[in-house]
N, C-alpha and C positions, 0 to 999 in steps of 0.2 A: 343528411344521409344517416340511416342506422346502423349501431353499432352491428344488427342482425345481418346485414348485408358486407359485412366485412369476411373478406377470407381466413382472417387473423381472431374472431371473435367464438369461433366452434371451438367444441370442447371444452371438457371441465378445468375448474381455475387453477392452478398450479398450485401444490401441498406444499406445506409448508416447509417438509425437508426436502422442495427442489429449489427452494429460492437462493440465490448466490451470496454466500456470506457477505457481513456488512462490510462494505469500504469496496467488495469486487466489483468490477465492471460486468455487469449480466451476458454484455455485447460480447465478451472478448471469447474466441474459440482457444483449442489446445493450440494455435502453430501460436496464435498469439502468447500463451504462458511460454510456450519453450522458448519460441524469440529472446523473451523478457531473460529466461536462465540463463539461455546462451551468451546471453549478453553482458549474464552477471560474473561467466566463468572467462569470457574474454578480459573484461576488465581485472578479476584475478588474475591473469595470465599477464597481464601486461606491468602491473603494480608488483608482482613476486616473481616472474619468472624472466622479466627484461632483465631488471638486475644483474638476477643470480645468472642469466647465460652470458650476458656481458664481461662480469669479474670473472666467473669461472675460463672462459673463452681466451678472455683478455690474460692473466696471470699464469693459463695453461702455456702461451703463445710468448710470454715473458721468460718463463723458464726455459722453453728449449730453444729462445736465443741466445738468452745466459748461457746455457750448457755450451754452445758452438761460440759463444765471446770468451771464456774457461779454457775450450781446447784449442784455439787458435790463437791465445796468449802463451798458451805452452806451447806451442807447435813454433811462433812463429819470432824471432828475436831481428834488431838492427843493427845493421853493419855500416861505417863507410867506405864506400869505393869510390871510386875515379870515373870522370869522364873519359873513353877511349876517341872519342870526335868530340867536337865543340858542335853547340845546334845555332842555328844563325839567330838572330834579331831582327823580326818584321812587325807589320803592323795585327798578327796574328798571337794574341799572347795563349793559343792553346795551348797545354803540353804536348812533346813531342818522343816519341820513342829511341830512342839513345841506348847504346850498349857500353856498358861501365865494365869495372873488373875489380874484384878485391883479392884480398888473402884471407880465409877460413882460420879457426883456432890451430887445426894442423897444417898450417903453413901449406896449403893449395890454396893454388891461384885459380880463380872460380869468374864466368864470366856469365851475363845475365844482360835482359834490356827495360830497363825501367823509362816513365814519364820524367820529363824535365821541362824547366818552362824556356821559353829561345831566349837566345842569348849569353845559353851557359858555356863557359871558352872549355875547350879541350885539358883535360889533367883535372878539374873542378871536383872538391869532396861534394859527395851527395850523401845523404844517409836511405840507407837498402834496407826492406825487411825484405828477410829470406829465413826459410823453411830448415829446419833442422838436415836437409839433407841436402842445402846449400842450392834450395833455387830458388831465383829471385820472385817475388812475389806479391800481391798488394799486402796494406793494411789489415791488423786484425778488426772483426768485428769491435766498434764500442757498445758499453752500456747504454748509451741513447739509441742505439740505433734498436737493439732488444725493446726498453721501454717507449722507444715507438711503436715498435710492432705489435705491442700486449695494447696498445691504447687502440691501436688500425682495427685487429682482430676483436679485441674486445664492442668494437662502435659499428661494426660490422652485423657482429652477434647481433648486438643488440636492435639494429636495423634489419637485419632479417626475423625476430620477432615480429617486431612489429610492423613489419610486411605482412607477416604468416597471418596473424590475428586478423589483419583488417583484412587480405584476401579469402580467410574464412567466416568474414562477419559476410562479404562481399556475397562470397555463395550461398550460405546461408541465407542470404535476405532473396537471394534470386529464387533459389528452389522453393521458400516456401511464398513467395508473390507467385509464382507457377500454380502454386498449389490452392490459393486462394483465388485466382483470377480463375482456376478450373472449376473450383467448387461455387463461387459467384454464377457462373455459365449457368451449369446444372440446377440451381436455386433456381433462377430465375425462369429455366426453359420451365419449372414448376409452376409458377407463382405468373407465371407471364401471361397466362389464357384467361386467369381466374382475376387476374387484374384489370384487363383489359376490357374484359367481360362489364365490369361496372359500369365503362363505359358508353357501352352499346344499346343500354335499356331505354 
């Protein structure tokens, strides 16, 4: 078969400043180059920006549980009181809600109900944290509990990065397979009569 009889043979031969620099792929169209960017700005995105939204996230999320472990160490001090009832002993060792009683720095008798575990007889010291205005109340926040939270948040971040990147590598890769499987269509409804054509002779 002659090259004359090709649909790809008409026309003059391509000048020399239309040939695609050395090392390019001739094949590849524009969705093809953007892909390639896009893919080179996800990958920066993933290498400088996981990081930095992790620490920053994480150490934001640190501090303002320090801040609330600070004021409910002022806020909150222990007392001992008394057991007002004894809580029995089963084979249940959850704590149980029990009403105690102390005395306050000014000599008020102050009454509250804290956890105890069973078993504990009636009159028993317990140590109470309570609130400067003498109610009873849990624990203050600790420091671990803050440098948990910067590490959650922090790993969080950084997982929704890299959710975000790949769900937009994701669409990107749809929209532009839309876009080529359309212009593929079109090519071909071209090329399809003039191809087929060779064969019919």
């Amino acid at each position: 078969m002659s090259a004359q009889g090709s649909p790809y043979a008409s026309g003059p031969p391509p000048k020399r400043g239309d040939r695609a620099p050395k090392g390019a792929n001739s094949l590849s169209r524009m969705s093809d180059r953007f892909e390639c960017w896009f893919r080179r700005v996800l990958m920066v995105v993933l290498v400088l920006g996981l990081p930095a939204a992790a620490v920053s996230a994480g150490r934001t999320a640190y501090e303002a549980s320090m801040r609330t472990v600070r004021a409910q160490a002022a806020e909150r001090h222990q007392v001992t009181a008394q057991l007002t009832a004894g809580v029995k002993s089963d084979d249940d060792w959850a704590k149980r809600p029990v009403q105690v009683r102390w005395t306050d720095t000014n000599g008020v008798v102050r009454m509250g109900t804290v956890l105890v575990k069973p078993g504990t007889a009636k009159g028993a010291d317990v140590r109470v944290w309570v609130t400067r205005a003498g109610t009873a109340t849990s624990p203050p926040t600790s420091t671990l509990n803050a440098t948990t939270s910067g590490w959650m948040v922090g790993g969080m971040a950084a997982f929704g990065v890299a959710a975000g990147s790949c769900a937009a590598w994701a669409g990107m890769r749809l929209v532009l397979d839309r876009r080529r499987y359309a212009q593929w269509d079109a090519e071909w409804d071209l090329v399809e009569p003039q191809w087929s054509a060779r064969f019919r002779r």
